[in-house]
N, CA, C and O atoms as a DFTB+ gen file, in Angstrom:
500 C
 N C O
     1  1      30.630      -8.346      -6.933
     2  2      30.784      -7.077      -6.233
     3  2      29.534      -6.808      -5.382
     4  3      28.363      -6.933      -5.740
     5  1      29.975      -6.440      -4.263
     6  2      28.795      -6.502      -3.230
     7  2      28.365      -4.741      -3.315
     8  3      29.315      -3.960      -3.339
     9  1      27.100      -4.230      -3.354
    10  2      27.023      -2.832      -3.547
    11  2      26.795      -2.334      -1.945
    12  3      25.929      -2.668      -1.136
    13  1      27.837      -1.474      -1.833
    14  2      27.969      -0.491      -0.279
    15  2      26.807      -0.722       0.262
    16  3      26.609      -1.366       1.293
    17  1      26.053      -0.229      -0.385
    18  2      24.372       0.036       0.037
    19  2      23.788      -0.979       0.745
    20  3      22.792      -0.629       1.377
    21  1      24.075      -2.026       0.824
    22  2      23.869      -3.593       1.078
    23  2      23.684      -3.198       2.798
    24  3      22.662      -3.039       3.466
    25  1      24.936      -3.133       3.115
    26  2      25.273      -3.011       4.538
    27  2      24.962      -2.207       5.251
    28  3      25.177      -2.470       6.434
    29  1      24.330      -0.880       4.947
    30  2      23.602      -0.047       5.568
    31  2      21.885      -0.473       5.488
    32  3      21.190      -0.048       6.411
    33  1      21.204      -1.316       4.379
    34  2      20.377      -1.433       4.553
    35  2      20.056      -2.950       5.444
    36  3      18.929      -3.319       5.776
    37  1      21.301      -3.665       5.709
    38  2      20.680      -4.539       6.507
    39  2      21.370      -4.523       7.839
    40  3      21.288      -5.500       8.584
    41  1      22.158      -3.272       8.220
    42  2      22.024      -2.372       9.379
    43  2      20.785      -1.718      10.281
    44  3      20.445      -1.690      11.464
    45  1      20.254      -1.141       8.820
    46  2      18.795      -0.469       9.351
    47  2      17.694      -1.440       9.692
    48  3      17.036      -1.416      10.732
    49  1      17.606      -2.034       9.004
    50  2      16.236      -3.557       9.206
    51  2      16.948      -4.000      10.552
    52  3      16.190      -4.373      11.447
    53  1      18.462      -4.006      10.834
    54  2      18.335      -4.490      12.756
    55  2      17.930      -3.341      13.098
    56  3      16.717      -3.474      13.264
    57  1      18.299      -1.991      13.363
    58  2      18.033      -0.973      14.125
    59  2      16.233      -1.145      14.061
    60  3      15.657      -0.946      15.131
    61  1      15.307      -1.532      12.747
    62  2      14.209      -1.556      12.852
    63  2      13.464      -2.930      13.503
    64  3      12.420      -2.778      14.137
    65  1      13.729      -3.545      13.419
    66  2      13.719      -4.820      14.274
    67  2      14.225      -4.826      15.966
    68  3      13.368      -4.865      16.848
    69  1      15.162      -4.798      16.175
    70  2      15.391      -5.115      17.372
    71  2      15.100      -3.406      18.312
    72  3      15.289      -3.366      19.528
    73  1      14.688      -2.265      17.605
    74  2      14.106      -1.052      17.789
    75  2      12.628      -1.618      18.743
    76  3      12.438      -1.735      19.954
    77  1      11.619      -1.921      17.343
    78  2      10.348      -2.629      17.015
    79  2      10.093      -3.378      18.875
    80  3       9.235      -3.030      19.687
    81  1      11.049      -4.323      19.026
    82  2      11.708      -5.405      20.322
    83  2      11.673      -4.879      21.225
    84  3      10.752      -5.030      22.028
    85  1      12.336      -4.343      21.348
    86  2      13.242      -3.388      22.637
    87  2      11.743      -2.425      23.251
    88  3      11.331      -2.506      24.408
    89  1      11.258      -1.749      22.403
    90  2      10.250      -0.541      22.581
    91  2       8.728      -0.932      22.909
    92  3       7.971      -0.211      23.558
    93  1       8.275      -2.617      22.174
    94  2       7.109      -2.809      22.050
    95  2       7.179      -3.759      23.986
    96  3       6.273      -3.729      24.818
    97  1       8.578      -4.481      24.130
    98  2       8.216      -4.539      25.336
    99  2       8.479      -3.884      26.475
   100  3       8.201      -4.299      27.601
   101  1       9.141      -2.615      26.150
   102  2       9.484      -1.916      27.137
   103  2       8.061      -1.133      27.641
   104  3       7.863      -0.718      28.783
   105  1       7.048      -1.034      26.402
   106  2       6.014      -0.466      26.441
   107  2       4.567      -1.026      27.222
   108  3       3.684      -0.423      27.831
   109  1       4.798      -2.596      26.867
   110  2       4.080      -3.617      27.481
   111  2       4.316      -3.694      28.687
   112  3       3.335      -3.618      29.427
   113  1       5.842      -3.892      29.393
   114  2       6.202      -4.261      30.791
   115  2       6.125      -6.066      30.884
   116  3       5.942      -6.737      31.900
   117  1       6.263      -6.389      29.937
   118  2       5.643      -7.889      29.961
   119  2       6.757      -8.240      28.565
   120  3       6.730      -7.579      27.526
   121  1       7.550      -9.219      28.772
   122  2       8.214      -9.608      27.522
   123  2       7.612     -10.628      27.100
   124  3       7.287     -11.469      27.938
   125  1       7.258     -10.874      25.545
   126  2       6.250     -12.206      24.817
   127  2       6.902     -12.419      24.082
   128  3       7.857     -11.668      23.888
   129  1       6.696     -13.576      23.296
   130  2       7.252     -14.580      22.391
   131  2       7.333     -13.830      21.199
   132  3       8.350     -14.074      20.548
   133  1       6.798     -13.243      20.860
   134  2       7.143     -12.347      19.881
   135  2       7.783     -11.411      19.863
   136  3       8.133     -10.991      18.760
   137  1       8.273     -10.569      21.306
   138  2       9.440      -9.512      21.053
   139  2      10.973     -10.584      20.861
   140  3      12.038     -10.216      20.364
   141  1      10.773     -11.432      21.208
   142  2      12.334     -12.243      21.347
   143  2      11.759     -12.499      19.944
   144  3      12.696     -12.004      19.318
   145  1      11.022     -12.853      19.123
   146  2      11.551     -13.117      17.805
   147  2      11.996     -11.896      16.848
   148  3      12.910     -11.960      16.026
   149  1      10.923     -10.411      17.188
   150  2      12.299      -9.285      16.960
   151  2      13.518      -9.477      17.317
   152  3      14.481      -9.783      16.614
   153  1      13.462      -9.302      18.365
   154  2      15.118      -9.583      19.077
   155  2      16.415     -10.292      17.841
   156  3      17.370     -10.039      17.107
   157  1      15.599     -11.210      18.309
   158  2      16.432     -12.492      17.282
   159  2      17.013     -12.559      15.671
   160  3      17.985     -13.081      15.125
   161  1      15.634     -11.571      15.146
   162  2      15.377     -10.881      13.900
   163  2      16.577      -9.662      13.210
   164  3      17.119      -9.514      12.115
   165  1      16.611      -8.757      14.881
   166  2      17.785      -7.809      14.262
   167  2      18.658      -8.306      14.621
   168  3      19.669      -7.887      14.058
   169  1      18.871      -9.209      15.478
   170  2      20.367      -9.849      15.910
   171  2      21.098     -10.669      14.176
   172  3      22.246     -10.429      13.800
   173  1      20.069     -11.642      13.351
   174  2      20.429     -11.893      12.674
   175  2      20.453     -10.446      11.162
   176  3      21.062     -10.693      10.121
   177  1      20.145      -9.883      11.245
   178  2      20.087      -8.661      10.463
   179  2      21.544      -8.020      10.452
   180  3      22.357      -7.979       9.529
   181  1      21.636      -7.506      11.825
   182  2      23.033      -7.231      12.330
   183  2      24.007      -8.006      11.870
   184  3      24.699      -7.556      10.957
   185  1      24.271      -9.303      12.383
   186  2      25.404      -9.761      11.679
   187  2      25.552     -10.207      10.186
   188  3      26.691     -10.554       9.872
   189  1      24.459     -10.261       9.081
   190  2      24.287      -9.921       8.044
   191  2      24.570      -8.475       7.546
   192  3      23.874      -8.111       6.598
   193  1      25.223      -7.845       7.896
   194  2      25.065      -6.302       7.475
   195  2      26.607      -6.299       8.327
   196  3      27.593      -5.784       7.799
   197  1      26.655      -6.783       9.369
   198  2      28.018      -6.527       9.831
   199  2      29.420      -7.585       8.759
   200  3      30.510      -7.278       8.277
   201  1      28.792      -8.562       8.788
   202  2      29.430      -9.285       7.681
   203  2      29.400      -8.984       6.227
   204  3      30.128      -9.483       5.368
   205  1      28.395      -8.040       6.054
   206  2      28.752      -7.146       4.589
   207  2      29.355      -6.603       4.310
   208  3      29.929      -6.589       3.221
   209  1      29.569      -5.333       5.981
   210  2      30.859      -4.407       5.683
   211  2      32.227      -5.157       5.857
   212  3      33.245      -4.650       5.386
   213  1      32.280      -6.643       6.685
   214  2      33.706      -6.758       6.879
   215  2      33.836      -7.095       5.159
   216  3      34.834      -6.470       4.799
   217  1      33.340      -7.700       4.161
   218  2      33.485      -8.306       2.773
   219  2      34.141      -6.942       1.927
   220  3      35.170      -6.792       1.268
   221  1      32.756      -5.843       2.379
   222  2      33.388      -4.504       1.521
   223  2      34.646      -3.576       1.739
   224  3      35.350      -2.942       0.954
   225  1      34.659      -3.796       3.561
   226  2      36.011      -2.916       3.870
   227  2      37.502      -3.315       2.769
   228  3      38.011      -4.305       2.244
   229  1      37.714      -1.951       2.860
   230  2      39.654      -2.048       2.453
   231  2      40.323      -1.971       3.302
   232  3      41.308      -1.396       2.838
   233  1      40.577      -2.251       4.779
   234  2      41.269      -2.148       5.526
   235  2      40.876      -3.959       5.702
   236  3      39.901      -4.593       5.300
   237  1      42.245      -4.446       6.566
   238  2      41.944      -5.212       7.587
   239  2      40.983      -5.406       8.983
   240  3      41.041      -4.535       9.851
   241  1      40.415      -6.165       9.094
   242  2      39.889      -6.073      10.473
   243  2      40.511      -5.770      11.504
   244  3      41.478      -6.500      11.723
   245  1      40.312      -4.887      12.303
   246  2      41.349      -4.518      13.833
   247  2      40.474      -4.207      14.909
   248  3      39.825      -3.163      14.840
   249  1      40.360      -4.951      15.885
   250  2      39.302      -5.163      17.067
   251  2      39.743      -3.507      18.093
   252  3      39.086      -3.155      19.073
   253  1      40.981      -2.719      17.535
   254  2      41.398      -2.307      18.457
   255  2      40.983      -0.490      17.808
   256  3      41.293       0.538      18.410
   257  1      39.993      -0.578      16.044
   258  2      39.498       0.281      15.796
   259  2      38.205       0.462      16.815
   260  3      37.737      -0.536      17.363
   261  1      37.723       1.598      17.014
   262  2      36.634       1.991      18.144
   263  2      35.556       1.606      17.067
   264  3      34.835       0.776      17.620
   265  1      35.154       1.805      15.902
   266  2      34.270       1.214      15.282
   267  2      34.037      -0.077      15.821
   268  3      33.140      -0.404      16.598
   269  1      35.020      -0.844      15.283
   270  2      34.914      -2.541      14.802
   271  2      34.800      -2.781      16.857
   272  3      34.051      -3.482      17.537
   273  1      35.612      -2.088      17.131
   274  2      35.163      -2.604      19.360
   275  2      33.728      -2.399      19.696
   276  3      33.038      -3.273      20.220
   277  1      33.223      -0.981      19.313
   278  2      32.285      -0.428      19.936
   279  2      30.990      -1.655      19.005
   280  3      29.905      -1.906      19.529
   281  1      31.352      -2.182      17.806
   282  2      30.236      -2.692      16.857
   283  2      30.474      -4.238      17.481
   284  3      29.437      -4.854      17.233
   285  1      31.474      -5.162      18.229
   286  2      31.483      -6.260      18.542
   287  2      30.652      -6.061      19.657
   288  3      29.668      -6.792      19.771
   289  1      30.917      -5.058      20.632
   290  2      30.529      -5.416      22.228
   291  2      28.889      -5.343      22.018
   292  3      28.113      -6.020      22.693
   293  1      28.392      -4.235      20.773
   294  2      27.048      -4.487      20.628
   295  2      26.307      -5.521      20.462
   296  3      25.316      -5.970      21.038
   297  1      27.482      -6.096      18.831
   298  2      26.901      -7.665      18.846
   299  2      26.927      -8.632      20.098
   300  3      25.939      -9.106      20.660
   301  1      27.775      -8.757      20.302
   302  2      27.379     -10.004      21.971
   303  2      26.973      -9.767      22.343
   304  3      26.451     -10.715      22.930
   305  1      26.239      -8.170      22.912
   306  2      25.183      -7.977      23.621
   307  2      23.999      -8.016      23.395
   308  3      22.992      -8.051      24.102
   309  1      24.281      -8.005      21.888
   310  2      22.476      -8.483      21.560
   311  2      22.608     -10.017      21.428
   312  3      21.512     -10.540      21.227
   313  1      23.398     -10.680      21.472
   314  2      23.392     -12.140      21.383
   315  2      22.684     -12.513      22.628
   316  3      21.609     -13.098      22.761
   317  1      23.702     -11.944      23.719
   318  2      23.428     -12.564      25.089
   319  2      21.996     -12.231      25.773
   320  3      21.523     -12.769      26.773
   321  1      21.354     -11.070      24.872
   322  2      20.157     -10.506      25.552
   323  2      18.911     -11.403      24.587
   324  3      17.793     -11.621      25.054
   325  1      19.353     -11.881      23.119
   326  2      18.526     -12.429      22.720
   327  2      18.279     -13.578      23.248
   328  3      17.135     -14.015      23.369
   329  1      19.471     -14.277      23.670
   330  2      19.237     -15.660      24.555
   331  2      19.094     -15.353      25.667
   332  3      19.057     -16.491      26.135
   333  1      18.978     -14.708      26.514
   334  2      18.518     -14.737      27.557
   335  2      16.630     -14.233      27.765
   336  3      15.883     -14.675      28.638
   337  1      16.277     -13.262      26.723
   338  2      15.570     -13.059      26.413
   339  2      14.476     -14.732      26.491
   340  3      13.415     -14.906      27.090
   341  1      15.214     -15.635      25.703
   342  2      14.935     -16.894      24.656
   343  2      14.077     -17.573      26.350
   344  3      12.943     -17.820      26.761
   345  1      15.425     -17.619      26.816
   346  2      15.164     -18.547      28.628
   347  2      14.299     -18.065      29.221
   348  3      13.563     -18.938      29.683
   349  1      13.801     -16.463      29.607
   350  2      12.656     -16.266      30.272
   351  2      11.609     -16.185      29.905
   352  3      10.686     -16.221      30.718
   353  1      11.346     -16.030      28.388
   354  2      10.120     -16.325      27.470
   355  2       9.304     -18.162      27.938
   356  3       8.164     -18.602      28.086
   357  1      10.901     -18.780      28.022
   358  2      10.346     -20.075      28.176
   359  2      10.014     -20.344      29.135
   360  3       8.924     -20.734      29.554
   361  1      11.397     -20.068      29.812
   362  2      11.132     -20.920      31.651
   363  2      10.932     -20.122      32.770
   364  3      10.719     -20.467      33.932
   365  1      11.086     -18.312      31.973
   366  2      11.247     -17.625      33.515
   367  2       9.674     -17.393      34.219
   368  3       8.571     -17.672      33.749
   369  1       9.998     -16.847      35.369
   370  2       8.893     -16.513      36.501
   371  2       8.322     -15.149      35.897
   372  3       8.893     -14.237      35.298
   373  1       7.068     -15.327      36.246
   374  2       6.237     -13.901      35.838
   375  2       6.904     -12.311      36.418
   376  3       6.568     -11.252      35.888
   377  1       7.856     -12.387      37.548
   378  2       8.403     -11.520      37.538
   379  2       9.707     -11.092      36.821
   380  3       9.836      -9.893      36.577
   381  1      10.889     -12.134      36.385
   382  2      11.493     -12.108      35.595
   383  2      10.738     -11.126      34.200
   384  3      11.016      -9.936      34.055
   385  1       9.611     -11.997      33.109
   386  2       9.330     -11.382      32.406
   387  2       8.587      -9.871      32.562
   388  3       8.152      -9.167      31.651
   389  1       8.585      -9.662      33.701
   390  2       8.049      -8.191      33.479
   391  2       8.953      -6.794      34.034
   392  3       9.037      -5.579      33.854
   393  1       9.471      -7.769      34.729
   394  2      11.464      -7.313      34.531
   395  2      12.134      -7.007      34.033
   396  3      12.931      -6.103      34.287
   397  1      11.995      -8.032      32.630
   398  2      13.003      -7.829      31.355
   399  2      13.280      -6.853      30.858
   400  3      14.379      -6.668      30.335
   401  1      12.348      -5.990      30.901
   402  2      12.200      -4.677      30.094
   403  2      13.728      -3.617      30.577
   404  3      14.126      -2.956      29.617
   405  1      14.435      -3.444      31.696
   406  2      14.952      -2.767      32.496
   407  2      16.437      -3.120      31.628
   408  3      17.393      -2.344      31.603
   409  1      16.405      -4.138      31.100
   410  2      17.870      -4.344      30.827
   411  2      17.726      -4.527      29.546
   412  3      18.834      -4.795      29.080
   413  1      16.570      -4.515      28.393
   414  2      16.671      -4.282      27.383
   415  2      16.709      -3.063      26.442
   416  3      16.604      -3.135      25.217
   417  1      16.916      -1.620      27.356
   418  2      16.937      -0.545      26.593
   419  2      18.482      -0.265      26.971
   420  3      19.172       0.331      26.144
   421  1      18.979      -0.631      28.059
   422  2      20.324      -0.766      28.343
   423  2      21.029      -1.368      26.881
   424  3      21.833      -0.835      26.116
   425  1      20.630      -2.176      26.859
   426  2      21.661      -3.235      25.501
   427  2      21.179      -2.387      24.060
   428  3      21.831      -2.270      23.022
   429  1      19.940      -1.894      24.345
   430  2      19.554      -1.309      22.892
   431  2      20.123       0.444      22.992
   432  3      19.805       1.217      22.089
   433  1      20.712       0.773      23.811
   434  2      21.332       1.929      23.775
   435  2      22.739       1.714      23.517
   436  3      23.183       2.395      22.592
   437  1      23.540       0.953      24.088
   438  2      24.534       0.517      23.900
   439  2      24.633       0.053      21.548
   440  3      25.484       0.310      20.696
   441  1      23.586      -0.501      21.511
   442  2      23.790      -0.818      20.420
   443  2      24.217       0.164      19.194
   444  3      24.889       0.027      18.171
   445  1      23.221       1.618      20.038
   446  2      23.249       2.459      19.247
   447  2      24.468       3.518      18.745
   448  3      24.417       4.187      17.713
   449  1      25.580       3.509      19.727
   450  2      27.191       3.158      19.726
   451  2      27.538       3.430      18.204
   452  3      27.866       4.438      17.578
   453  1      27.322       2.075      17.872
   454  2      27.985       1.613      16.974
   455  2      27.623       2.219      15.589
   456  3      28.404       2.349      14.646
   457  1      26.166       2.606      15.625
   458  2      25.088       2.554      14.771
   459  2      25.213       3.890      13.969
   460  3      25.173       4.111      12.759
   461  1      25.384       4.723      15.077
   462  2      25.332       6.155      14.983
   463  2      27.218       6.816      14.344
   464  3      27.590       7.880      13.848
   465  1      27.844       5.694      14.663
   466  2      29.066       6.092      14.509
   467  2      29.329       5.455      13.141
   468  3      29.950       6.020      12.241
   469  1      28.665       3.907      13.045
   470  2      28.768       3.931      11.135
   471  2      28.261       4.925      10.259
   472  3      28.756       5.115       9.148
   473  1      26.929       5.815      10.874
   474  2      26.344       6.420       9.952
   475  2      27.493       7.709       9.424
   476  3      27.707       8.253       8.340
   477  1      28.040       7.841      10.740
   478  2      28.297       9.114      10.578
   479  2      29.934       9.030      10.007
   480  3      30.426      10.058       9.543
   481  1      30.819       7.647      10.070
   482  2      31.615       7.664       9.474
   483  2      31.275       7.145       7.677
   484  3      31.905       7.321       6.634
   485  1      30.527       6.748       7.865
   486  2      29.997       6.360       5.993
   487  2      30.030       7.565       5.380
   488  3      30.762       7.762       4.410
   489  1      29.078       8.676       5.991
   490  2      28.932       9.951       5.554
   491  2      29.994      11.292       5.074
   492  3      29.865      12.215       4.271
   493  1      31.428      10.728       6.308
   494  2      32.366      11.108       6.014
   495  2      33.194      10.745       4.883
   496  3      34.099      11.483       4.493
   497  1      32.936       9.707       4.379
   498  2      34.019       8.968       3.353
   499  2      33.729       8.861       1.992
   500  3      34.527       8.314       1.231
């Protein structure tokens, strides 16, 4: 038996992680090798915690609940921002990385979607 609690706390460690990411280089203006390993950090957090609740739910999965939609489009978006993140850490141009910042509070707002709407449906139930 997996305890509820599970999935909200490795919900929060992404929100604190890819938070941590999102903020330390938005703050810098400069993305470094170490915000993409936040990044990467709540991305894997996230789907650890998202794969907790699909184990605990009593319903079926349905892509066409606004939860389970609004909580996928987050995940790929932190996928696609962590790897892309990954490519300009490595190979991009000094303006790329000081760029980055512009489209990572975009994806980390978007994330928050999902975040704010588990809390607040957990709370209900």
């Amino acid at each position: 038996m997996i305890p509820p609690a599970l999935a909200g706390i490795l919900i929060t460690l992404a929100l604190v992680f890819y938070s941590l990411g999102v903020w330390a280089e938005r703050l810098a203006r400069y993305l470094k090798p170490w915000h993409v390993a936040a990044f990467w950090t709540g991305f894997v957090f996230d789907v650890s915690g998202t794969w907790t609740m699909h184990l605990i739910a009593s319903r079926p999965f349905n892509l066409l609940d606004s939860h389970t939609l609004t909580g996928q489009v987050a995940l790929w978006l932190m996928l696609a921002h962590s790897a892309w993140a990954t490519r300009v850490a490595r190979t991009g141009s000094e303006a790329q990385r000081i760029g980055f910042h512009r489209y990572s509070l975009v994806v980390w707002l978007v994330w928050l979607v999902p975040y704010i709407g588990g809390m607040i449906l957990g709370m209900s139930n």
